[in-house]
RODO-2510 file (C-alpha; in nm, 4 decimals, decimal comma):
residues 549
     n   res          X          Y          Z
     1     x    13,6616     9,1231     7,4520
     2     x    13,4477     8,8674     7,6792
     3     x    13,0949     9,0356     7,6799
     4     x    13,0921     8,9032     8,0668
     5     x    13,3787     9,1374     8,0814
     6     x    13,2557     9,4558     7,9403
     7     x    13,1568     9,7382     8,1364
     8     x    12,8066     9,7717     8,1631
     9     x    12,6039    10,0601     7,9349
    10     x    12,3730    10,3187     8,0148
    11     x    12,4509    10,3026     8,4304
    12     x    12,4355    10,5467     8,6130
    13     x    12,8206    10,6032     8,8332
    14     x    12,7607    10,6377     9,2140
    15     x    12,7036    10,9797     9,3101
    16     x    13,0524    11,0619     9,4782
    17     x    13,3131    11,3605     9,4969
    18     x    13,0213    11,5945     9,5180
    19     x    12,9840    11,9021     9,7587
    20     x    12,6984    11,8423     9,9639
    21     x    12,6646    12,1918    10,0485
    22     x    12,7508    12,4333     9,8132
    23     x    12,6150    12,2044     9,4907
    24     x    12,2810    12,2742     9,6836
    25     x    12,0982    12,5994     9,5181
    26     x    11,8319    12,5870     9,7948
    27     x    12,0931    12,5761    10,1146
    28     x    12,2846    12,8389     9,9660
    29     x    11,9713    13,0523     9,9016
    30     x    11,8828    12,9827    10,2655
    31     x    12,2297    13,0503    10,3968
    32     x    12,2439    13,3993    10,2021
    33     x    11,8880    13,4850    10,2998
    34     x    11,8837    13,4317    10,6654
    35     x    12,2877    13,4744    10,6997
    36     x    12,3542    13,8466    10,5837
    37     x    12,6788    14,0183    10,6336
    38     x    12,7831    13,6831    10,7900
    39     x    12,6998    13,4327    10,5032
    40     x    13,0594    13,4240    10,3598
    41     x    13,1835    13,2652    10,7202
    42     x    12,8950    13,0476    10,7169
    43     x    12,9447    12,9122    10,3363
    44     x    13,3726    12,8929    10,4168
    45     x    13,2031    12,6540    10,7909
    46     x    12,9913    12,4387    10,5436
    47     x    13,2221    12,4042    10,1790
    48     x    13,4407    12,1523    10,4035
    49     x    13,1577    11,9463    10,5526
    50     x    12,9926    11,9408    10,1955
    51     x    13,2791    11,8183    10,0532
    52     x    13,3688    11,5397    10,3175
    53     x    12,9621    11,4272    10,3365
    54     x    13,0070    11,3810     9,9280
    55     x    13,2890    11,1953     9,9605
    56     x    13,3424    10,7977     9,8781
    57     x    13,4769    10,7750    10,1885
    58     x    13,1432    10,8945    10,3692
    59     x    12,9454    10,6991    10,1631
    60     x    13,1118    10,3971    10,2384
    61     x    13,0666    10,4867    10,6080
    62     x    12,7143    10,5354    10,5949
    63     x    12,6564    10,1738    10,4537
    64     x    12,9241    10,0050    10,6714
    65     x    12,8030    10,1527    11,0070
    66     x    12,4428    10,0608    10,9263
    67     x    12,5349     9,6689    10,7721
    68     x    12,7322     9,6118    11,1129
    69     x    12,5355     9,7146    11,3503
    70     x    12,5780     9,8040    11,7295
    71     x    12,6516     9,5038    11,9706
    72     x    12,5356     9,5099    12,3619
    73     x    12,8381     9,3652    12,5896
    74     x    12,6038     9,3244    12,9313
    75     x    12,9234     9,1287    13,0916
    76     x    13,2530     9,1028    13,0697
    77     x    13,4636     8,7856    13,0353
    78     x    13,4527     8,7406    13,4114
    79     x    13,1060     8,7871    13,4537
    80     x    13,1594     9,1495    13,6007
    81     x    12,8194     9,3882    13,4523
    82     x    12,9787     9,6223    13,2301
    83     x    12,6796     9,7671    13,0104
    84     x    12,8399     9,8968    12,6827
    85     x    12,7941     9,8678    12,3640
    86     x    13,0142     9,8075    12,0624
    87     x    13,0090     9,9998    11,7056
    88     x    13,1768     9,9266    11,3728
    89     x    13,4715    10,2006    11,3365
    90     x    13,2595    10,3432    11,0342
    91     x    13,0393    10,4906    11,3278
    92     x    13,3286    10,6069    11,5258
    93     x    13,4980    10,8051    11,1697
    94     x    13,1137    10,9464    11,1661
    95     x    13,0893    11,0650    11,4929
    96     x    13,4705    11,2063    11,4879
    97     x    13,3403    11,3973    11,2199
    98     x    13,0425    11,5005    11,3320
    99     x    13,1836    11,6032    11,6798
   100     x    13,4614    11,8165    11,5015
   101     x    13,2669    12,0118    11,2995
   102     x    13,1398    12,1503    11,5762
   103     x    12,7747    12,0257    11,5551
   104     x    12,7211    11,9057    11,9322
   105     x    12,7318    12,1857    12,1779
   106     x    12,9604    12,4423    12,0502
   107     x    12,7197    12,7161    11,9205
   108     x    12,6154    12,7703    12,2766
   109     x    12,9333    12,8693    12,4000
   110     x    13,0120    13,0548    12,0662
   111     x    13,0498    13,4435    12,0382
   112     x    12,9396    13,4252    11,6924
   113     x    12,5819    13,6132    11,6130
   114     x    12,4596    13,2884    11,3408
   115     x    12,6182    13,0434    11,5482
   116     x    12,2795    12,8257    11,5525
   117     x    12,2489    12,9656    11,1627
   118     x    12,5368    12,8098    11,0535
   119     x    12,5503    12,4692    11,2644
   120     x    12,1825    12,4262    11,1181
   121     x    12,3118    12,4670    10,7830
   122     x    12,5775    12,1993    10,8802
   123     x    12,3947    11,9628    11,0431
   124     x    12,1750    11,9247    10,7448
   125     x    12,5165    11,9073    10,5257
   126     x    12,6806    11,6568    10,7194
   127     x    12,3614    11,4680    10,8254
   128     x    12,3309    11,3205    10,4590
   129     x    12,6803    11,1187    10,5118
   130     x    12,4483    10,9106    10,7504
   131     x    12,1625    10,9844    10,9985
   132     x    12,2207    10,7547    11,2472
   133     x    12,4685    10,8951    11,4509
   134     x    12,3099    11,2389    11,3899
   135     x    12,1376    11,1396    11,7225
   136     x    12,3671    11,1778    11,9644
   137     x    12,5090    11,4632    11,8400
   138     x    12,1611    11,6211    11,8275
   139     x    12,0669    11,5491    12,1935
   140     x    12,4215    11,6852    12,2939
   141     x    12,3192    12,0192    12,1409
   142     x    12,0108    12,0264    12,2683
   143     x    12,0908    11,9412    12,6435
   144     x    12,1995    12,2872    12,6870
   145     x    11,9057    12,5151    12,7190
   146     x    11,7922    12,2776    12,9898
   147     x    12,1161    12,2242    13,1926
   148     x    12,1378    12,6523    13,2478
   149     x    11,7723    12,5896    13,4756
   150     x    12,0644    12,5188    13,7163
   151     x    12,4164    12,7058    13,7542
   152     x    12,6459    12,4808    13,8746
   153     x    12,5317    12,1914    13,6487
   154     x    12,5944    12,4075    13,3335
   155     x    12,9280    12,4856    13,4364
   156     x    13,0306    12,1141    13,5286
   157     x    12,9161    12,0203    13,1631
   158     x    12,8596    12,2271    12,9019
   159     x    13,2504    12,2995    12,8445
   160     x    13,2593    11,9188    12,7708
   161     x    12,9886    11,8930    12,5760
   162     x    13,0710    12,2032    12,3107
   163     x    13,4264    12,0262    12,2949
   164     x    13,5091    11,9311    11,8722
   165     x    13,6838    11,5994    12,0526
   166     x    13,5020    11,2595    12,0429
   167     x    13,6404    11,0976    12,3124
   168     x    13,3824    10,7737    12,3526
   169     x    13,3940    10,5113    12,6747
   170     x    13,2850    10,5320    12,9874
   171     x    13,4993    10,7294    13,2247
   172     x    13,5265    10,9972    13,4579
   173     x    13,3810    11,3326    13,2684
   174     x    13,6697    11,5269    13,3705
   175     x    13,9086    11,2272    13,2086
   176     x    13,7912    11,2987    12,9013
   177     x    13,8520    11,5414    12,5783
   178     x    13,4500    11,5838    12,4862
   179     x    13,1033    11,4567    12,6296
   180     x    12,8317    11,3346    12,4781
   181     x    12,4339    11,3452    12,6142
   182     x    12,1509    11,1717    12,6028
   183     x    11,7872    11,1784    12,6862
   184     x    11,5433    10,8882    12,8494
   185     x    11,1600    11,0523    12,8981
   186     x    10,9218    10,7867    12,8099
   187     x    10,8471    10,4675    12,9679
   188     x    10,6613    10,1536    12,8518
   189     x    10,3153    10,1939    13,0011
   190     x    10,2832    10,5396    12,9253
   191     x    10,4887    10,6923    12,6300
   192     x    10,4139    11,0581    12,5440
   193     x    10,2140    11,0340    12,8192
   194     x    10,4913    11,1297    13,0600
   195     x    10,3127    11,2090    13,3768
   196     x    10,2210    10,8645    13,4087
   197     x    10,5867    10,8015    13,4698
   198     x    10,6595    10,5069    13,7282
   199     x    11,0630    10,5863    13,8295
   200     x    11,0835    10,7041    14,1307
   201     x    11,3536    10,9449    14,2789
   202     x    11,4232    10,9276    14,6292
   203     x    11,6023    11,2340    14,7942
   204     x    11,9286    11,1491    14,9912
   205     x    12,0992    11,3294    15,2441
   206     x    12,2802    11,5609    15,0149
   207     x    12,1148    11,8340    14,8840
   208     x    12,0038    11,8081    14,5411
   209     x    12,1390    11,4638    14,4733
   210     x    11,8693    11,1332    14,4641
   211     x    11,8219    10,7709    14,3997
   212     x    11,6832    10,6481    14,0676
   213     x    11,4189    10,3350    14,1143
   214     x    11,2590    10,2657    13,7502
   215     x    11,3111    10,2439    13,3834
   216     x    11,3022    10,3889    13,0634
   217     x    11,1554    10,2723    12,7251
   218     x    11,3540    10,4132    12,4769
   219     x    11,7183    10,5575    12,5615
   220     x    11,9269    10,6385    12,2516
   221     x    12,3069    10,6070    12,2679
   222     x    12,3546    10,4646    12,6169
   223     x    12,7439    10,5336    12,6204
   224     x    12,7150    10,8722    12,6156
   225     x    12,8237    11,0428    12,9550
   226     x    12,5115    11,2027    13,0952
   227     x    12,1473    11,1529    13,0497
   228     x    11,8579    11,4373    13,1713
   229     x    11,5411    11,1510    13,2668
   230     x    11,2125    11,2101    13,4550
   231     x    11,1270    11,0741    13,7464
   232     x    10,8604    11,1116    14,0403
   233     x    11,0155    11,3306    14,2832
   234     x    10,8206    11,3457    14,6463
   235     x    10,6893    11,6739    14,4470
   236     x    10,5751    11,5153    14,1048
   237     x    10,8002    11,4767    13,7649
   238     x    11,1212    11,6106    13,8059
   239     x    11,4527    11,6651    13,5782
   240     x    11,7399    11,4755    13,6774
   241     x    12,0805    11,4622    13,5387
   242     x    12,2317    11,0870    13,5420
   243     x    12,5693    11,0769    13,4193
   244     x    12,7460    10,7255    13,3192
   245     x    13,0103    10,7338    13,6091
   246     x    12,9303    10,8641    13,9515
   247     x    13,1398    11,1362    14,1369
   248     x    13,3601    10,9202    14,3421
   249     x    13,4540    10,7571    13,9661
   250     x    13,2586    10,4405    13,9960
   251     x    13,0159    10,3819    13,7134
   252     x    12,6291    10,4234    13,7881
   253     x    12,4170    10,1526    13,8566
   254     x    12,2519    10,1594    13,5090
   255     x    12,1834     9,8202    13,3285
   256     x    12,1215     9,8159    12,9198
   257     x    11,8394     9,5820    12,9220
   258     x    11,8877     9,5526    12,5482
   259     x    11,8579     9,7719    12,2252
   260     x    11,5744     9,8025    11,9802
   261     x    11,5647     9,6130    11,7118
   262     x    11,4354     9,8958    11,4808
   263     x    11,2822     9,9456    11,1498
   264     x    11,6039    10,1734    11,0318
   265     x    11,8472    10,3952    11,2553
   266     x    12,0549    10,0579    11,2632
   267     x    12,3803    10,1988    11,3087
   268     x    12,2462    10,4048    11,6153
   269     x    12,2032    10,2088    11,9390
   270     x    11,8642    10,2884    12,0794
   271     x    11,8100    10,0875    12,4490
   272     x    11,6057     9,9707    12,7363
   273     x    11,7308    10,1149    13,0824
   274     x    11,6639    10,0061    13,4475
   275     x    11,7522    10,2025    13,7086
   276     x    11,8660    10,0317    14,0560
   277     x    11,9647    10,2677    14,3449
   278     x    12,0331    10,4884    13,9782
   279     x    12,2349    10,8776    14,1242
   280     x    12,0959    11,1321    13,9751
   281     x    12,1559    11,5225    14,0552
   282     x    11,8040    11,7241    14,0100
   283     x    11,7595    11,9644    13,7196
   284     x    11,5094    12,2808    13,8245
   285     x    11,2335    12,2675    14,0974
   286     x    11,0781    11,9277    14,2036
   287     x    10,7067    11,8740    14,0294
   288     x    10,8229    12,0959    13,6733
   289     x    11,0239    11,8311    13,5919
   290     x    10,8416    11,8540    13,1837
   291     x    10,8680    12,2491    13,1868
   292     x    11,2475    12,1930    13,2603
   293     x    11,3066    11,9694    12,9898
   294     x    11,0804    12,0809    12,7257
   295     x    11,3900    12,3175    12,6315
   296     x    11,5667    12,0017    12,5233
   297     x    11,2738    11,8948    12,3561
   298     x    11,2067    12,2327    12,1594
   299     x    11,5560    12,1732    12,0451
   300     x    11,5749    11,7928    11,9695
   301     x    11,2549    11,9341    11,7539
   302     x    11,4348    12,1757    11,5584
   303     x    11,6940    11,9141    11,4300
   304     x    11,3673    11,6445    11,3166
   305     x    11,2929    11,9151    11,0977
   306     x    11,6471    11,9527    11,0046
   307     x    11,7049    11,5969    10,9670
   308     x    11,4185    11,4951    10,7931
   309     x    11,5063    11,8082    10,5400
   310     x    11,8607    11,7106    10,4899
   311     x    11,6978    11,3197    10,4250
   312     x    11,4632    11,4909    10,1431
   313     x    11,7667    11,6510     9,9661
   314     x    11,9680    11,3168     9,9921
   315     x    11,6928    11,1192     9,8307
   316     x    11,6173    11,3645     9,5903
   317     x    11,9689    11,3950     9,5026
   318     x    12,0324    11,0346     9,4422
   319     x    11,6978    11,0355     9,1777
   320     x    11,8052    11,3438     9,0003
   321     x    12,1763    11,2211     8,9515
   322     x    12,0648    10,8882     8,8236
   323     x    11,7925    11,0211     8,6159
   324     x    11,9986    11,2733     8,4180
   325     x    12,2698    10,9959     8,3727
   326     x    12,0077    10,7005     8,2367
   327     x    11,8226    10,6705     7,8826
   328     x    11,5245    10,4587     7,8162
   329     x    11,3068    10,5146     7,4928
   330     x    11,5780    10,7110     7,2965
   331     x    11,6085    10,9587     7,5719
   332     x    11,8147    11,0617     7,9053
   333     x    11,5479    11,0317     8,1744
   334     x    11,5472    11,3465     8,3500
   335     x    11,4506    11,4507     8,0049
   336     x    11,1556    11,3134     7,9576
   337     x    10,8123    11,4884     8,0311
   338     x    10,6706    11,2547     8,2977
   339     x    10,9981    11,2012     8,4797
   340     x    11,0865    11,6070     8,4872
   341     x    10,7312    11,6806     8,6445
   342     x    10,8536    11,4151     8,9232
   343     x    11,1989    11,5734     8,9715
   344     x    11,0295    11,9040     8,9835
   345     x    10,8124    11,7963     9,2359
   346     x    11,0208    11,6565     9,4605
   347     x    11,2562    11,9200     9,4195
   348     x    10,9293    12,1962     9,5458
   349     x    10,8710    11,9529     9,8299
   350     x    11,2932    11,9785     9,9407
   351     x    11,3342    12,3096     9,8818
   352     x    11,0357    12,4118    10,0774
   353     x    11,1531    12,1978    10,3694
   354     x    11,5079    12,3120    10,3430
   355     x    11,4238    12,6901    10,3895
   356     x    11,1523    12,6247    10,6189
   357     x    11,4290    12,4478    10,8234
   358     x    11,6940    12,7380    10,8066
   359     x    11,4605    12,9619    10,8872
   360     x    11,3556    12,8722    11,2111
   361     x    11,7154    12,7865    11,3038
   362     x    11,7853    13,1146    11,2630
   363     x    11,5235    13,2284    11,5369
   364     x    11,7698    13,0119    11,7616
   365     x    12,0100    13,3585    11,7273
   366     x    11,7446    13,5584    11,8145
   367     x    11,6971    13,4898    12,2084
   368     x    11,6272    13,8254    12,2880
   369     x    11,3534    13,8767    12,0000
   370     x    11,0034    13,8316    12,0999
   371     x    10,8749    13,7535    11,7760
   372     x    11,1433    13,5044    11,6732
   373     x    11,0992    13,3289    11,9999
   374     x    10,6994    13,3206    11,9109
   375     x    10,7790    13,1726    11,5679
   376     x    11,0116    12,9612    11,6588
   377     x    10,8292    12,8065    11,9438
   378     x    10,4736    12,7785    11,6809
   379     x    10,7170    12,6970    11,3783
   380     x    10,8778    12,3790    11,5329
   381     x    10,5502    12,2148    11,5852
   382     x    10,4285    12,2756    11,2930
   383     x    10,7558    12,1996    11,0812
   384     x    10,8131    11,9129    11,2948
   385     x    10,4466    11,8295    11,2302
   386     x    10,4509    11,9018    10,8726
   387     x    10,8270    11,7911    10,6932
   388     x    10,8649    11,4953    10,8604
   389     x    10,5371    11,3716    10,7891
   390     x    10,6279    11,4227    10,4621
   391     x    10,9327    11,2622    10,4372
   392     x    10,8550    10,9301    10,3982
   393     x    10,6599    10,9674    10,0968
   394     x    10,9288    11,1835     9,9224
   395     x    11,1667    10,9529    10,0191
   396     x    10,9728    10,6295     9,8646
   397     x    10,9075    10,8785     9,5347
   398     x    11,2815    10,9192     9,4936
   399     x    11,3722    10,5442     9,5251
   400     x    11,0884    10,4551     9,2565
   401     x    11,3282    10,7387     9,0277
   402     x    11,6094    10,4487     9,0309
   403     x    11,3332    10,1724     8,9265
   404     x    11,4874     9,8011     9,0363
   405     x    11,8116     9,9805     9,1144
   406     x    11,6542    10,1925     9,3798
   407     x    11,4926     9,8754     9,5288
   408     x    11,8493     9,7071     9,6072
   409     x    12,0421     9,8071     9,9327
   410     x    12,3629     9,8623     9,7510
   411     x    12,1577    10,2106     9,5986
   412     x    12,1326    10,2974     9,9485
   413     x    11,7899    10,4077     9,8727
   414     x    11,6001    10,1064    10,1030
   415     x    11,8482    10,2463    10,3560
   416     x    11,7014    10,5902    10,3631
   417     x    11,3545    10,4461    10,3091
   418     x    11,3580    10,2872    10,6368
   419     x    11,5100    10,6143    10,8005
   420     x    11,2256    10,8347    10,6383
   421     x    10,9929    10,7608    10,9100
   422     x    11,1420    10,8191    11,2470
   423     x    11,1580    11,1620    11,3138
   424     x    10,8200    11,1599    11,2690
   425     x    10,7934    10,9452    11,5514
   426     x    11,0658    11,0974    11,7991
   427     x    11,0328    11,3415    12,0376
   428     x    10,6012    11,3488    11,9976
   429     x    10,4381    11,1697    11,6886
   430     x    10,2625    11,3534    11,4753
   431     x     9,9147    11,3621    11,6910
   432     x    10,1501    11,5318    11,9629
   433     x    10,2497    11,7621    11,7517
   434     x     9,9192    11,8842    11,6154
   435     x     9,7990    11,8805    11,9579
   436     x    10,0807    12,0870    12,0795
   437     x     9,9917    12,3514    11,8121
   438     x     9,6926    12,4113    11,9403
   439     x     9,8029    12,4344    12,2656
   440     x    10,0530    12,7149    12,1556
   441     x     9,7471    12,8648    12,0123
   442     x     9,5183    12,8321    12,2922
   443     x     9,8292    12,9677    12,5868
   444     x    10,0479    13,1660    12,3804
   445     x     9,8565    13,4524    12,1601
   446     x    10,2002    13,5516    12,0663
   447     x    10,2422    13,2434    11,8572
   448     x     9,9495    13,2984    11,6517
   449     x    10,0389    13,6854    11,6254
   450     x    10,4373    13,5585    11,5413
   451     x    10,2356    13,3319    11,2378
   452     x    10,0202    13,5856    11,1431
   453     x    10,2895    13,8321    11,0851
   454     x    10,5114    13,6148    10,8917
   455     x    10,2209    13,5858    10,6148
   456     x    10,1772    14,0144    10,6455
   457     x    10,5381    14,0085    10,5093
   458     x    10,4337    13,8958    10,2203
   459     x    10,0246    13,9515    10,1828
   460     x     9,9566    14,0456     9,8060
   461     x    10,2240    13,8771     9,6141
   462     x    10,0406    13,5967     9,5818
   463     x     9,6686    13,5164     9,5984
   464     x     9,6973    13,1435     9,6596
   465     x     9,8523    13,2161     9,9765
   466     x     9,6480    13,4530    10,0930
   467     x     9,3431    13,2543    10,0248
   468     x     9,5039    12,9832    10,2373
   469     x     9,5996    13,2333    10,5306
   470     x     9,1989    13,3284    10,5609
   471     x     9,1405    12,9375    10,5267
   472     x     9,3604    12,9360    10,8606
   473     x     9,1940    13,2288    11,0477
   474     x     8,8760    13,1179    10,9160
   475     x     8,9402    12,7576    11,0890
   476     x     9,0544    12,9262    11,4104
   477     x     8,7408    13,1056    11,4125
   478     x     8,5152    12,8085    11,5036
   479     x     8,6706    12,6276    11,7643
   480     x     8,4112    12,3453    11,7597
   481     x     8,5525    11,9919    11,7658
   482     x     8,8924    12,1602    11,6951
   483     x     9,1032    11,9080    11,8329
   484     x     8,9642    11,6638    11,5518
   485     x     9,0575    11,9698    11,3047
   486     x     9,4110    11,9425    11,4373
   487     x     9,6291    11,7653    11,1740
   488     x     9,4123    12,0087    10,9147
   489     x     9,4830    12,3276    11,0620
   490     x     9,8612    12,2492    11,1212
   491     x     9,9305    12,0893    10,7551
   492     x     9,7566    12,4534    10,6609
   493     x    10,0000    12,6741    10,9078
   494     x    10,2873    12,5116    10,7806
   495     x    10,2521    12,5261    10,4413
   496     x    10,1498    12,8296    10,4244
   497     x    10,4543    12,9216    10,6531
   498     x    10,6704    12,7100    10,4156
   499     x    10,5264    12,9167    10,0770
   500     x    10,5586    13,2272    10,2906
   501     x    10,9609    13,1990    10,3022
   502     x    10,9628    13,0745     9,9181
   503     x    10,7806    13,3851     9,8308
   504     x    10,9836    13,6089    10,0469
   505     x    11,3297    13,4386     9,9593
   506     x    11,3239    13,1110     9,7486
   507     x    11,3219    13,0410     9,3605
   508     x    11,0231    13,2431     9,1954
   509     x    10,9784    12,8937     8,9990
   510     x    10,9781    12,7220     9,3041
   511     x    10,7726    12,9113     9,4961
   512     x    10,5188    12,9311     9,1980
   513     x    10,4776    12,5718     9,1890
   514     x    10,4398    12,5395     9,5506
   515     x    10,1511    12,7760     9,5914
   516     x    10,0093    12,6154     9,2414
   517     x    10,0134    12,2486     9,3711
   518     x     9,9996    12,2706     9,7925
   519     x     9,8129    12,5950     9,8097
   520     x     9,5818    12,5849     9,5090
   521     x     9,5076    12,2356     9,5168
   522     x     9,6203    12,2269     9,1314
   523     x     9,8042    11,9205     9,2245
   524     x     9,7263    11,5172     9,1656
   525     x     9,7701    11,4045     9,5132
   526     x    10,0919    11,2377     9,4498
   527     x    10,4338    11,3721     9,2898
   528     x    10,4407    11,4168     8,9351
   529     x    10,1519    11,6162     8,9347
   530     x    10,2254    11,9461     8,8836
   531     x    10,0191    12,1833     8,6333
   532     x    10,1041    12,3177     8,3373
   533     x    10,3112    12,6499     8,2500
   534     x    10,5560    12,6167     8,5338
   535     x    10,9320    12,5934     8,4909
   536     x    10,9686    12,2018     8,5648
   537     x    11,2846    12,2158     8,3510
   538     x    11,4318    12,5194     8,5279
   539     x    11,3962    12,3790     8,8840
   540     x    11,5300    12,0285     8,7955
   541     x    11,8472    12,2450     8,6747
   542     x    11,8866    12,3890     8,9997
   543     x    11,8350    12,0882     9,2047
   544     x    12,0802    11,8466     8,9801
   545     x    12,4062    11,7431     9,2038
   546     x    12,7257    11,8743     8,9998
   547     x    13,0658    11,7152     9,0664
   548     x    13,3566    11,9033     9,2422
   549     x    13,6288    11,9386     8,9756
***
């Protein structure tokens, strides 16, 4: 045989025809932990999802919708200003997916007591097929808890938006199968800063309805059908809906000014808006425009932590697969002391996100619960805070796993790379989020007292973490320059919030090397660090992708 022609040795095969979901000891943990009596109909939701985001097919899709990338049409042929934009039909399969598996909306509408549970649990299954057009399908879930500040407006959308159809182009809302939403806040002069907003909403003769002057910095997925933005109202920042096509059926004067050219999120189209003469209906009082939307927000949060989780197991997926199925130095990788202390580490960093994540999602369940609502609302920032920060650094430790084959795009691993970062960056960078913690802190007791009672769960099983709890109330004590204290006291509440739900539910190898490395400070600073007399072996087992047979 022509050596050209010879298949190559001692390569790892892609890592295909996997279940996402139930190959994943640390999901299924979650799921049975925080599921109870229901986690049978929550595994039987996911097994399908798993098995579709594992798929060639998916995998394909991720690359395809990311190397052809969304297209702005301003005008059409005539010269007529249509403002849409154009994806590759990889994105449309994704979001037909996505959509159908019930991730947008539906849990809202659902008579199901882990509705939120389980669509956590497959958002963060289906989200590693491609992240992308996870957006969209994030801000249509989260919409809700902000549209029900006003009756009527819930009941004109939220039946669309919990539909499993994707029905995508601009239309008439009640035209169309399923809705999609979207969310403009910031602006370019201000940012996070959002009561230095410039739009300006002027009231017209019909009750409740306005006139959009302005624009918005960062808009992702401008063909979905409604947006909630913040304007100035005669009364301050308000919440106003803007939907794609007015009620008399003619689309809204709102001009793409162009999309981002962005570090990764490629396939997603993230845009500039102007508004001219913009309707709008208004969303809650005039002037609490940011207490209206901050709902949508809280919720937009709870899937960066998701997201950035489901990104971590991806990564670390890819390294462990091609590490146990490549040899250098007369032995399989994964094998080999140096490279199982990374695995292990990276797999301590996942699994701590993962059932951090489904944790607070289940709090989402729990509306009438006092102290879910308190840790969910403290939780969030710190999670969102703490996980995605993380992310990126996981995420480059993984690719290094594949060596030179990690570094091409065909590995998909420079793909992720690039994604690690953002939801770090949306809805409040990580600044806003350590700020906002102490703002819970400072306004809400209950937060604190929600926190506090999570780590009395579990106070004497292990000393590491209740050293680090009286490192928190000891910080919280002195109040001095606290804001400059901010990032350290967060990192500290959520990792000890993140050990806290090891102890109580995870891996006891896991949860050992957690509090060893993050609590303890017996830990290098970088993976691969852990100490000795852990179980490194036993918890790359457990974290090792398995084929479906």
């Amino acid at each position: 045989m022509d050596p050209l022609q010879r298949a190559p040795e001692n390569q790892a095969t892609p890592l295909v025809g996997y279940n996402v979901a139930t190959s994943d000891n640390a999901l299924m943990d979650a799921v049975r932990a925080y599921g109870g009596e229901h986690t049978a109909e929550i595994v039987e939701d996911i097994t399908p999802i798993g098995s579709l985001s594992g798929s060639a097919q998916a995998r394909e899709a991720w690359h395809l919708s990311n190397e052809n990338e969304p297209k702005l049409r301003t005008n059409d042929r005539y010269g007529n200003r249509i403002d849409e934009v154009e994806f590759h039909p990889s994105w449309h399969w994704l979001m037909t997916q996505g959509v159908g598996f019930g991730l947008t909306a539906e849990p809202w509408t659902s008579q199901s007591p882990v509705a939120h549970l389980k669509r956590a649990a497959g958002f963060f299954t289906w989200g590693q097929a491609e992240g992308g057009h996870m957006c969209p399908i994030t801000m249509t879930y989260a919409v809700v808890p902000a549209l029900r500040a006003d009756d009527a407006l819930a009941k004109q959308w939220i039946t669309g938006l919990a539909s499993r159809t994707y029905d995508f182009g601009i239309r008439p809302p009640e035209e169309k199968a399923g809705l999609l939403a979207g969310m403009g806040m910031t602006e370019k002069q201000g940012g996070s800063d959002l009561r230095t907003n410039t739009t300006i909403a002027r009231p017209t003769e019909t009750h409740g309805e306005y006139l959009l002057t302005g624009h918005k910095w960062f808009t992702s997925a401008p063909m979905n059908d409604m947006f909630l933005v913040l304007a100035q109202a005669p009364e301050g920042v308000t919440c106003f809906v803007v939907p794609r096509v007015r009620p008399d059926g003619t689309r809204n004067s709102l001009s793409i000014v162009r999309l981002k050219d962005k570090l990764g999120n490629r396939s997603n189209a993230s845009s500039e808006l102007e508004f001219n003469d913009t309707y709008a209906t208004r969303l809650g009082d005039e002037g609490r425009g940011i207490r209206t939307i901050i709902e949508m927000v809280s919720a937009t949060r709870m899937d960066c932590v998701l997201g950035s989780a489901s990104l971590m197991r991806k990564a670390l997926a890819e390294a462990a697969w091609h590490t146990s199925h490549r040899s250098a130095f007369g032995a399989t990788l994964a094998d080999q002391p140096a490279m199982t202390n990374v695995l292990a580490d990276l797999a301590v960093e996942t699994e701590a996100a993962t059932f951090v994540a489904i944790r607070l999602a289940s709090a989402v369940d729990k509306p009438n619960d006092p102290h879910e609502q308190a840790l969910r609302r403290i939780g969030l920032a710190l999670e969102k805070f703490w996980v995605c920060k993380r992310t990126p650094m996981m995420v480059a430790e993984s690719l290094e796993c594949l060596g030179g084959n990690g570094y091409v795009e065909e590995s998909g691993m420079p793909l992720m790379f690039r994604e690690s970062p953002l939801n770090s960056i949306w809805e409040g960078s990580g600044n806003v989020n350590a700020l906002d913690v102490l703002r819970a802190l400072g306004r809400e007791p209950e937060s604190l007292d929600a926190w506090i009672t999570e780590m009395a769960e579990v106070r004497g099983e292990d000393a590491r973490l209740d050293t680090a709890v009286d490192g928190v109330l000891t910080e919280l004590a002195d109040l001095t320059d606290v804001e400059v204290r901010a990032r350290r006291i967060a990192a500290s509440m959520a990792t000890s919030l993140q050990a806290a739900v090891l102890i109580k539910h995870g891996d006891p190898s896991v949860a050992d090397a957690f509090c060893a490395s993050r609590l303890a400070g017996d830990w290098g600073g970088t993976f691969g660090t852990l100490p000795r007399g852990l179980d490194l072996a036993g918890i790359v087992a457990r974290t090792t992708p398995h084929l479906e047979n």
